[in-house]
C-alpha positions, 0 to 999 in steps of 0.5 A, a space after each residue: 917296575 913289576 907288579 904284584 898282589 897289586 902293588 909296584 915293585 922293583 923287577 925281580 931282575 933287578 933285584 937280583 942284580 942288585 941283591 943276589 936273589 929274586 924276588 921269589 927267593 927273598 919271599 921263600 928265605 923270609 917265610 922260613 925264617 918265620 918272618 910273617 908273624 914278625 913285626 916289619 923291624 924284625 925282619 928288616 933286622 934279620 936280614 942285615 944280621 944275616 945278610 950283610 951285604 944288603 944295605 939299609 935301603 935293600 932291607 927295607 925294599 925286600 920287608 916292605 915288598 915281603 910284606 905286601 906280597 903276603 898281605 901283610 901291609 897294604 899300599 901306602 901303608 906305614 909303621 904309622 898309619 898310611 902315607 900318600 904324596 904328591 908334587 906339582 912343578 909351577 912357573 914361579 919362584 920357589 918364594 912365591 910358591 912357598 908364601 902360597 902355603 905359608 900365608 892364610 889368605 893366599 892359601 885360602 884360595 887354592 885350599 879353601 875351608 882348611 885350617 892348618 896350623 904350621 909347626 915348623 917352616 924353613 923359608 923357601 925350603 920346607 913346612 912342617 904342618 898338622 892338618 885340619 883334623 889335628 890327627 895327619 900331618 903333611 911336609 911339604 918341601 919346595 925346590 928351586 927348579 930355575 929362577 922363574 919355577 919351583 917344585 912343591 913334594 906334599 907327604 900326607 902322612 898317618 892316614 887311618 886306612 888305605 880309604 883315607 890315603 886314597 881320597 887325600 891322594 885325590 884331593 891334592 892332586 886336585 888342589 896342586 892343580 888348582 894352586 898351579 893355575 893361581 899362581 900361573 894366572 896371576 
């Protein structure tokens, strides 16, 4: 991965090998289509109208990568406010992980003093949840990793501002860790 304006990326080679340009050929073509002062699906629009053969996921990479590299969008920024995510892979079964987030008492312990209210839950598959301030949501899915471990992918999506998305990234690597260490301890 490259880095630039502080941000991770794709190596300007390998978009290149994967698209036909660099990374600074992509960023020269954009901004003389006038592509800073269009909105992210505008320009993703544009280059499937004019570039054919980038697929979906190729236009999305070269906006969202335009858009960082002028400013224009920050890490973990989305449409919708900023996104963050973790995971934690812990030696249970992915029932026994998934009852820890589904049931109050045993969510308790490892998520103390958050009131939650689950929208949506698919047994063992994924959870649907608006959080505590009734403004962010989180998904979370769980993935059997072998009979006795599971896997748990939190997205804690329309954060207000990078300074939110960085203290949630902290707090659920704290609390995924804290969650491993119950269920691993019992």
């Amino acid at each position: 991965m490259a880095q630039s304006g502080g941000h991770e990326r794709v190596s300007s080679a390998a978009v290149q090998a994967a698209t036909g340009k660099t990374w600074p050929q992509w960023f020269r073509i954009l901004d003389a289509a006038g592509c800073k002062t269009r909105t992210h699906k505008d320009v993703v629009a544009y280059l499937h109208e004019n570039y054919g053969k980038l697929n979906g996921w190729w236009c999305q990479m070269v906006t969202v990568a335009y858009e960082q590299e002028r400013g224009l969008r920050d890490k973990h920024e989305k449409p919708d406010g900023y996104q963050v995510s973790g995971s934690k892979t812990i030696a249970v079964p992915v029932s026994r992980l998934f009852k820890a987030f589904k049931d109050g008492p045993t969510r308790h312990r490892w998520l103390p003093g958050q009131k939650i209210t689950i929208r949506k839950a698919t047994p063992n598959k994924s959870m649907r949840i608006t959080w505590t301030d009734g403004n962010t949501g989180v998904n979370a899915n769980f993935y059997a990793r072998g009979p006795q471990k599971a896997q748990v992918a939190v997205n804690h999506g329309k954060l207000p501002d990078a300074e939110a998305a960085e203290k949630a990234r902290v707090f659920w690597r704290e609390r995924l860790t804290e969650l491993k260490s119950l269920l691993e301890d019992e």
